[in-house]
N, C-alpha and C positions, 0 to 999 in steps of 0.2 A: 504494500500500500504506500501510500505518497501522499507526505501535510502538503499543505495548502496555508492560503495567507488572503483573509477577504477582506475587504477593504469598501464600507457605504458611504455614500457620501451624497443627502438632497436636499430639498426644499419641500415644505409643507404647506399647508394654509389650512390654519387653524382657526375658523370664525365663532366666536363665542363661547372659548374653553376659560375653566378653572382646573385645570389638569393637575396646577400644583400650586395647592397654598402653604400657607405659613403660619402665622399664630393668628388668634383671635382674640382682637382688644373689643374684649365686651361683646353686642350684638354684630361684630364687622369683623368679617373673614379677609385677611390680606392676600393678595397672590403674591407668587417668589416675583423678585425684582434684584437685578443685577448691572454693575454696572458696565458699559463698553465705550472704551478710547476707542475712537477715529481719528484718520490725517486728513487732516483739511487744509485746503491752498493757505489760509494763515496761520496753522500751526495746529493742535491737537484740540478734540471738545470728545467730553464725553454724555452720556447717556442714560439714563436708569431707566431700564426697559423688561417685559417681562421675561420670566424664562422658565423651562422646565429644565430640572436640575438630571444629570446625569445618575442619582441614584433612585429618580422613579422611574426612567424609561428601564434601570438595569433591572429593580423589580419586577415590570412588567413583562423584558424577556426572561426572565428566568420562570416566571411562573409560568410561560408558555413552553418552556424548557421539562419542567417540573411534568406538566399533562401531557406531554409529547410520551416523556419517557414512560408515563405510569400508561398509555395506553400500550404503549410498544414492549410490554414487561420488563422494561430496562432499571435496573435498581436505582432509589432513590430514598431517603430519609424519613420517617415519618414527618417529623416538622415540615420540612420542605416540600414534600407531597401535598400537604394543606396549604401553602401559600405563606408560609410562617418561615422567614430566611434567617434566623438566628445564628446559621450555620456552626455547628460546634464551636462556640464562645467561648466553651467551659466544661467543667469537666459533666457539671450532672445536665447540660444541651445534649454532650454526645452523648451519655449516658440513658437520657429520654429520647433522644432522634433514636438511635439504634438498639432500644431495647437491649441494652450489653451494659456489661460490669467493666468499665476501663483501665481497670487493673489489670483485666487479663486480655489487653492491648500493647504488644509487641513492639508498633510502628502505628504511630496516631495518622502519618498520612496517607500510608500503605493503605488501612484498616477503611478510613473516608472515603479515598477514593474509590476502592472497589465495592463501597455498598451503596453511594449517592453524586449518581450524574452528574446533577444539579451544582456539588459542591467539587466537584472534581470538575467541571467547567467554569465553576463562576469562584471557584477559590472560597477559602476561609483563615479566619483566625484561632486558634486555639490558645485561649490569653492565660494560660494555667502557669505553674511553676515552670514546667519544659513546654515554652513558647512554640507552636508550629503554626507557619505559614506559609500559607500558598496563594500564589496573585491569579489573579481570574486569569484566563483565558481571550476572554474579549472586554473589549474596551470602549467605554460610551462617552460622549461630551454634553455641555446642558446643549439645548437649543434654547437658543435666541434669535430675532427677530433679523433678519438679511442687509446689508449694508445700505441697500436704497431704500427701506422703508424705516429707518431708527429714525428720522423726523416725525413722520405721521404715525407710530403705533403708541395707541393712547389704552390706560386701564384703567376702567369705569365700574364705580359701585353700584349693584342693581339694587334695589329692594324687593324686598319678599316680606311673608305677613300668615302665620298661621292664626288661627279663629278655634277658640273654643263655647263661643255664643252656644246660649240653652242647653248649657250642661253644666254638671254639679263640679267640676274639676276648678272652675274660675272663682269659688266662695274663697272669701277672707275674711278675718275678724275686723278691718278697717274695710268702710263699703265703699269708701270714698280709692280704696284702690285696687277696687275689684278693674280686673281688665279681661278682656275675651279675646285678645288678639295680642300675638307676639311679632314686634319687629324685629329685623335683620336685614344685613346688608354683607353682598358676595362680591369681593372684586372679579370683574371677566376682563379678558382681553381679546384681540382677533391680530393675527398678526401672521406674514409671513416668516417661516422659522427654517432655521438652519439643522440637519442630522447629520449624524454622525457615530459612527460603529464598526469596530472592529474585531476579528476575526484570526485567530493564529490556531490551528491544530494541534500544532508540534508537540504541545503537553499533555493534552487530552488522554488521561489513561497511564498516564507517567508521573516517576515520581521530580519533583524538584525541591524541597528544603534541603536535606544532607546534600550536601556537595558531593560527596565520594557515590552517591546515587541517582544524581539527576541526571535524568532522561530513560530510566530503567523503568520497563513496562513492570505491570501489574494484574494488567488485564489482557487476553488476546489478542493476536491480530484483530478476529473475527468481531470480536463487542468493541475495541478499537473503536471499529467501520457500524457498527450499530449506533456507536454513541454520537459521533458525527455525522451521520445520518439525523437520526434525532434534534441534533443541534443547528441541521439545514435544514430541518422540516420545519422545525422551530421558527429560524430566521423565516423562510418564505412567508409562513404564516402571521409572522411579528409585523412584517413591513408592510405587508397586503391588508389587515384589519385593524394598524396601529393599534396596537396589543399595550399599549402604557397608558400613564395619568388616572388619577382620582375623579373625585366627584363627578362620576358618568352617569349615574341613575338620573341625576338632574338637570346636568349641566353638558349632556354631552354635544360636541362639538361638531359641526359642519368640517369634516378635515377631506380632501384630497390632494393626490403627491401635483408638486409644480411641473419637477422633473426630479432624476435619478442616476449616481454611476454609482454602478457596481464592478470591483477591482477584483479579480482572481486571479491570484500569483505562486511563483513557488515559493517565494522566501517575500520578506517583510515590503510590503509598496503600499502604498498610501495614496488614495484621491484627493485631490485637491479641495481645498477651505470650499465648502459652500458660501461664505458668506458675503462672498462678489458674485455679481453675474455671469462671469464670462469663468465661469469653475469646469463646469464641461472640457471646454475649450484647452483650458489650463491642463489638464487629465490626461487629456491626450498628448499633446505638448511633451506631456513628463513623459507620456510612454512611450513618446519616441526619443527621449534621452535615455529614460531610466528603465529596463524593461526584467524582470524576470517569468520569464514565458507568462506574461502578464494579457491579460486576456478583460475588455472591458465592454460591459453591458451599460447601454447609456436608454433612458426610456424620457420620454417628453411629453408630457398633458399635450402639445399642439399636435403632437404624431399619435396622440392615445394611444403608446406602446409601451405603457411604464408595467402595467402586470406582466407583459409580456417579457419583460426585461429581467424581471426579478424572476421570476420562472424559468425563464431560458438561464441564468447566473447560477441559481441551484442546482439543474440538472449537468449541468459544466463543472459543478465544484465538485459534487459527486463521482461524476467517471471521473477527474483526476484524483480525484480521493484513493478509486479501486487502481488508478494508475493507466488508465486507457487515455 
C-alpha cells in the first residue's frame, strides 16, 4: 500500500449561521470573532470579523469519522463512538473508553491505537504521570471571512422570545413581576469563508511517541486500508453535507461551496491560502513548481462541478492508497 498527502483548500457561503458561539452575557449569545491584519496601499488595518474556530469543524469531522467507523465495524472507543472526544485524558477516560484496567496496559499508544480509529487518526493526550502523545493526523484552520469581503461582513443580534402565557409555570410571589415571555438575543453572521484541511496517512495505524518506534505498524496492512478508507468516506461525506458547527436545530444555515481544490500527493503539498481570489490559480502555479505526483481536483459553483470534484478526489486517493 502507498500514504498519500490530501490537501483542501475552498470557499463557502454561509448565510445566517451561528455555527460557533462563545459565552453568554446574560440573555445575548456572542459569536467567535477574531481578529485579521491586511496590506493595504497605506500600510496595515485590521479587522474583527466572524469565525468558526478550527476545533468545531475538527469535532465535527471526527464525529463523522466516529459513524463511519462504527458502521464499517472498524474499532472505536466507547466515548468517542457517542460523540464524547475526551480522548484518553486520563487515566480512568481510558479506563471508561475501553472498559480495561490500565495497569495491565503495556504501551498506552500501542493499546489506543488499535482499539479506537477515531483516536488513532485524530490523536490524543494522555496527561497522566507517563505523558503520551500523539498529534492528529489531519489538520484544520478557523475559517474566516475571504479577503474581499472583511469590509462588508457584519454580525447582527437577532431576537427571539419564548411565551409561557396561560400557564401555571409564570406564578411568583411578587405579581408585579410575573412575566410570560423570555427574551434573548443570538448573534448571526453571513459571510463568505475560507476552509481549510489536511490530510497525511503516513501514521494512520503507526506508532509515533517512543522515538526508537515511530512508524512501526500495529495494525495490518489490511485494517491499515480499512481505516483510511473510512477516513475518505469520512472526508467525502464531511465536505459534501458540511458535517461541522453548533446550533443547527435553529439556526441552520443557507451554506453552498463557492469553489474547491483538492490536493492529492505522495508526500506533504499544500493548496494554496483561500483567502484571495485568485487561490485556484495560485494551486496550480505551485504545481507546476512544486509537484509530488500531485494530482489536483479543482470544482467551481459557475461549472457546478464541485460534488463532482470531491468525489472524483476520493476515488483517486483511494486507488493510490491500494497503490494503483
Amino acid at each position: 500500500m502507498s500514504d498519500i498527502f490530501i490537501s483542501v483548500r475552498g470557499r463557502l457561503l454561509l448565510n445566517v449561521e451561528a455555527m460557533n458561539m462563545t459565552e453568554s452575557v446574560g440573555n445575548y449569545v456572542k459569536h467567535r470573532r477574531v481578529p485579521v491584519l491586511i496590506h493595504q496601499k497605506d500600510g496595515f488595518a485590521t479587522y474583527f470579523v466572524p469565525a468558526i474556530s478550527g476545533e468545531s469543524i475538527a469535532h465535527g469531522f471526527q464525529k463523522v469519522i466516529a459513524d463511519e467507523a462504527v458502521n464499517k465495524g472498524i474499532p472505536v472507543c466507547r466515548l468517542c463512538k457517542n460523540g464524547i472526544f475526551l480522548k484518553s485524558t486520563s487515566q480512568k477516560v481510558l479506563e471508561d473508553s475501553f472498559s480495561t484496567n490500565s495497569k495491565s496496559i503495556s504501551n498506552i499508544e500501542e493499546f489506543i491505537v488499535k482499539n479506537c480509529t477515531v483516536e488513532d487518526i485524530g490523536g490524543f493526550l494522555y496527561a497522566e504521570q507517563a505523558n503520551v502523545k500523539r498529534t492528529s493526523n489531519f489538520y484544520v484552520g478557523y475559517m474566516i471571512p475571504v479577503r474581499e469581503t472583511l469590509e462588508h461582513v457584519v454580525i447582527d443580534p437577532q431576537l427571539h422570545s419564548r411565551y409561557a402565557l396561560g400557564t401555571g409555570f409564570v406564578t411568583s410571589e411578587n405579581k408585579q413581576e410575573e412575566r410570560g415571555q423570555m427574551i434573548y438575543y443570538v448573534e448571526v453572521s453571513s459571510a463568505l469563508y475560507t476552509f481549510s484541511l489536511d490530510i497525511d496517512t503516513k501514521y494512520i495505524g503507526k506508532l509515533t511517541f517512543e522515538f526508537e518506534n515511530v512508524g512501526k505498524s500495529v495494525v495490518s496492512d489490511s485494517e491499515r486500508i480499512n481505516r483510511i478508507d473510512v477516513l475518505l468516506d469520512s472526508l467525502k461525506l464531511f465536505l459534501l453535507e458540511h458535517g461541522f458547527g453548533a446550533k443547527k436545530t435553529r439556526f441552520l444555515p443557507t451554506a453552498e461551496w463557492d469553489s474547491i481544490v483538492i490536493g492529492i500527493s505522495d508526500n506533504t503539498w499544500t493548496a494554496c491560502s483561500p483567502f484571495t481570489e485568485n487561490y485556484v490559480d495560485n494551486s496550480i502555479k505551485k504545481k507546476s513548481k512544486i509537484n509530488y505526483n500531485t494530482e489536483l481536483f479543482i470544482g467551481r459553483k459557475t461549472e457546478n462541478n464541485i460534488d463532482d470534484a470531491i468525489i472524483s478526489a476520493v476515488e483517486n486517493a483511494k486507488q493510490r492508497i491500494r497503490g494503483k
